[in-house]
N, C-alpha and C positions, 0 to 999 in steps of 0.2 A: 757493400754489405757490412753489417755492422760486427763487432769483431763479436759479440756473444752468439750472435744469428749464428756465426759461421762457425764457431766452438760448437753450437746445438749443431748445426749442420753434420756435421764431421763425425762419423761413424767406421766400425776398423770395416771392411769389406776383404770376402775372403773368397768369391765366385765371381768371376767374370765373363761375361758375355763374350761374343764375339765380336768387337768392335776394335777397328782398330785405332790406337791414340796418336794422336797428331802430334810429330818430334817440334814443333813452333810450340805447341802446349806445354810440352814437356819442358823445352829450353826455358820459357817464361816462369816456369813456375820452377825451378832453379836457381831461376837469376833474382826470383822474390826472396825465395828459401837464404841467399847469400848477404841479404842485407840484416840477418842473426845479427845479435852479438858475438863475440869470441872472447877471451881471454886475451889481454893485448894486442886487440883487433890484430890475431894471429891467422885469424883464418885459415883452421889446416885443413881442412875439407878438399875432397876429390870426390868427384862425381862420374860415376862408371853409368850408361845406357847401358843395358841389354837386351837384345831384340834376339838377335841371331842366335847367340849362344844360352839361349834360356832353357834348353832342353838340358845342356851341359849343366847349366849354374842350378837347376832345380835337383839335379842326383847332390850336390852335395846339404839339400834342405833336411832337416829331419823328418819324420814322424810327415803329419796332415801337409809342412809346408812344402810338402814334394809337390803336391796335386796343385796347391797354391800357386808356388811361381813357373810348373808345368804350363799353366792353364792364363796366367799373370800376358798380354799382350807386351807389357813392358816390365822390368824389375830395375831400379834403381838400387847398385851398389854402392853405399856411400863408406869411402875410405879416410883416413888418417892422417896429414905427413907427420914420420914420427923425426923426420930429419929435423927437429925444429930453428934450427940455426938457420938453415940453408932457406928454410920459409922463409923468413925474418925478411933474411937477403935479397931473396923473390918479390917482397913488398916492398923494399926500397927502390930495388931495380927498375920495374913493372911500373912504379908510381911515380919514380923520381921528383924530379924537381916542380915539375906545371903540377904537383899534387901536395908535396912536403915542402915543410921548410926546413934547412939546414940542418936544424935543433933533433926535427922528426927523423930527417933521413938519418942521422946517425944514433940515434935509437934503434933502428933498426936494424943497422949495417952493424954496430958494436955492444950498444946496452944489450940490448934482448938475445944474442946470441952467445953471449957471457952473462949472463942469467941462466940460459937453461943448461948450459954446460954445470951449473952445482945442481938441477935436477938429479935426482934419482930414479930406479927405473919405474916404481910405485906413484911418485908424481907424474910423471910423463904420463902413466897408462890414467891417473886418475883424470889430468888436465885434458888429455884429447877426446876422452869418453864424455868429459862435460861441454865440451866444444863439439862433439858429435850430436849430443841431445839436443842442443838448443838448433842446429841448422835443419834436422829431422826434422822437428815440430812445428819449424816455417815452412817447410818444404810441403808436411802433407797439408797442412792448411789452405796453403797457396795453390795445391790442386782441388783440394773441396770447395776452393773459392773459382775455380773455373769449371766445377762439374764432375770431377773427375775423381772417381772411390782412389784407395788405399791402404794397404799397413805396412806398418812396422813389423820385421822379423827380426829376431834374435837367433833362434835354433838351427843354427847350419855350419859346416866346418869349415872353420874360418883357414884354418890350416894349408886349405887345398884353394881358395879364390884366385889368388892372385896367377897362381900356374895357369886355372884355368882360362883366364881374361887375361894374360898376358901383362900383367900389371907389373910395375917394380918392386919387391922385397919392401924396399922404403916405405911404401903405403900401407896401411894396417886397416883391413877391413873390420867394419863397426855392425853396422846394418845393410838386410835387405831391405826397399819396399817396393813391395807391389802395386800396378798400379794399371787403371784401367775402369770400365762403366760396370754397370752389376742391374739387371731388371729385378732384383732384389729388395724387400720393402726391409730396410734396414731399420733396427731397433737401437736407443741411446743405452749403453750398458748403466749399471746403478752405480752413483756414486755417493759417499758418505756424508752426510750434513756437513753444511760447512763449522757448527760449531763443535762439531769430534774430533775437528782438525786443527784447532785454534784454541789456545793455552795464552792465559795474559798473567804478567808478573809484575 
């Protein structure tokens, strides 16, 4: 599909059917989602499934997105590592040598984790919230390119996820998304000219 076909495609979907989604679709369209860019191909992202505990994960939604991911077959929790050092290390380690060379692996193992050690804590929350957007936007794409609705949630307490899903402290939840089929004749919301968006100097 062609990538504008699949941006028209791609609509937010907020009812779901009862259908249930195939965890091989799910995995796939993850492992699309993870070929993102990153900020020094840091890749902090973690990826929570939620099947079982979606009755739990939906009490902490706000407002409408309680019914949402109630009702949601699947919700995908996408988290943070805010440990950014210890990543670093993880992509050396994981990659090593049949993937780096020497120059790389110590990038990893030393530059990059004496780097973010002079972060502050407003960079950090800024740096992984931009590495959080750009993995989200492949991810529901990569599901609209196999059929499969979506959205993105913001509204929910982030405060309480990780207790709930058993997750470590370290991880910093970013976003819900919902995800699953909808017999729904779904509408493209409006968006502004492209030239009220484009200023030349």
């Amino acid at each position: 599909m062609k990538f504008l076909e699949l941006n028209k495609k791609r609509h937010t979907t907020k009812q779901f059917i009862d259908k249930p989604v195939d965890p091989k679709d799910v995995r796939t369209a993850i492992e699309i989602a993870t070929l993102a860019p990153s900020a020094h191909n840091i890749q902090p992202w973690k990826f929570v499934v939620v099947r079982e505990k979606n009755k739990e994960l939906a009490k902490l939604a706000y407002g409408t997105n309680f019914d949402q991911v109630s009702e949601a077959p699947v919700t995908i929790v996408l988290f943070s590592d805010t440990d950014l050092p210890k990543r670093a290390r993880k992509i050396a380690r994981i990659g090593g040598a049949k993937n780096f060379s020497e120059e790389q692996l110590q990038y990893f193992l030393k530059n990059l984790p004496a780097e973010y050690t002079r972060y502050n804590e407003q960079q950090i929350s800024d740096y992984l919230a931009l590495n959080a957007g750009l993995v989200a936007m492949n991810l529901v794409l990569a599901l609209t390119d196999q059929g499969i609705g979506s959205n993105i949630i913001l509204g929910f307490d982030k405060s309480k996820v990780n207790e709930v899903l058993d997750i470590d402290a370290r991880f910093r939840p970013e976003l819900l998304i919902t995800v699953g089929y909808t017999d729904k004749k779904l509408e493209p919301s409006y968006r502004l000219p492209v030239d009220e968006i484009i200023e030349k100097r």
